[in-house]
N, C-alpha and C positions, 0 to 999 in steps of 0.2 A: 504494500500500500504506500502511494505515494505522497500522502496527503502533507506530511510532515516535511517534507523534503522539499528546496527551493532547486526551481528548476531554473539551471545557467545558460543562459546562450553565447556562446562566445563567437566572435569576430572573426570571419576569415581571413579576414585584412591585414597586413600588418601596419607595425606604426607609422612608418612614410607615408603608405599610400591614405592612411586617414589623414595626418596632419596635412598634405597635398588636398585632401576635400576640404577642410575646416577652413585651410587657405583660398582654395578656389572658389565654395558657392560659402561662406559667410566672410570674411576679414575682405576679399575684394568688394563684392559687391557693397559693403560696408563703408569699404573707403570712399568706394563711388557716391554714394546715397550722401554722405557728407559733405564732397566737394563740389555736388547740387546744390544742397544745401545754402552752400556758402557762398555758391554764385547768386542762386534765387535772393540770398540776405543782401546781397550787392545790390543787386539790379533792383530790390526793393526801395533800397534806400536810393538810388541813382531817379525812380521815379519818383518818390516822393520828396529828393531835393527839388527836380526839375518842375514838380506841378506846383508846388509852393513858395513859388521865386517871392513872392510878397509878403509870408507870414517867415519872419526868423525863426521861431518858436521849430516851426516844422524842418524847415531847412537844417536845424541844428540836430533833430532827430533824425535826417534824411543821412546829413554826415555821419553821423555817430553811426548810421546802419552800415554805411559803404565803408567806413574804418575798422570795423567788426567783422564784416566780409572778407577783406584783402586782411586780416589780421589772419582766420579762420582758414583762409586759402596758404597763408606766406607757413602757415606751420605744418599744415601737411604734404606741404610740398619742402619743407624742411627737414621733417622727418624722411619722407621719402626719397629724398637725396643724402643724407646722413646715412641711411640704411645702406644705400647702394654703393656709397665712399666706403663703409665695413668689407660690403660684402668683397668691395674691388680691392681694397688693400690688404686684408688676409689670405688671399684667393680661395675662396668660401666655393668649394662648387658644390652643385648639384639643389642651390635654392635659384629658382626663377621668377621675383616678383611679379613680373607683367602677364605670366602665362599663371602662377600661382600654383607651381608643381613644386616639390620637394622631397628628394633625394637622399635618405639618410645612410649613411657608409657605416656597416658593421664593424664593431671595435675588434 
């Protein structure tokens, strides 16, 4: 009887090729969803500087949105350049940010 007993399923996967999907379909499209983001927060504030040219009030809210935007933008493209100076200057292979595969080499 098996009532007492937990039943395990284990992975036929190994660890590469899952860290390669956690990389591929969530941390990419993740990063993407962000740097929409932070354009849409741009272009928000870009519009709402522009239609408010005679209330400061608004125009200083307009700024504040497009400073936040290119603030938002300037670090994940900061990151994402830092990451890839690592990976070039230790010669790190078998990680592919743009394709989002990764390759782990048995000890």
């Amino acid at each position: 009887m098996d009532l007492f007993f937990i039943n395990i399923a284990y992975a036929s996967e190994s660890l590469d090729q899952f860290i390669g999907k956690v990389n591929k379909f969530i941390i990419n499209p993740l990063i993407l969803l962000l740097f929409g983001l932070a354009l849409i927060y741009f272009l928000y504030g870009v519009f709402e500087f522009l239609s408010n040219l005679d209330n400061e009030e608004k125009k200083t809210t307009g700024k504040s949105h497009m400073i936040w935007g290119i603030v938002g933008i300037t670090i994940m493209m900061g990151v994402f350049t830092i990451m890839n100076i690592i990976l070039n200057t230790l010669n790190i292979d078998g990680i592919d940010p743009e394709q989002g595969t990764v390759e782990l080499q048995s000890p």
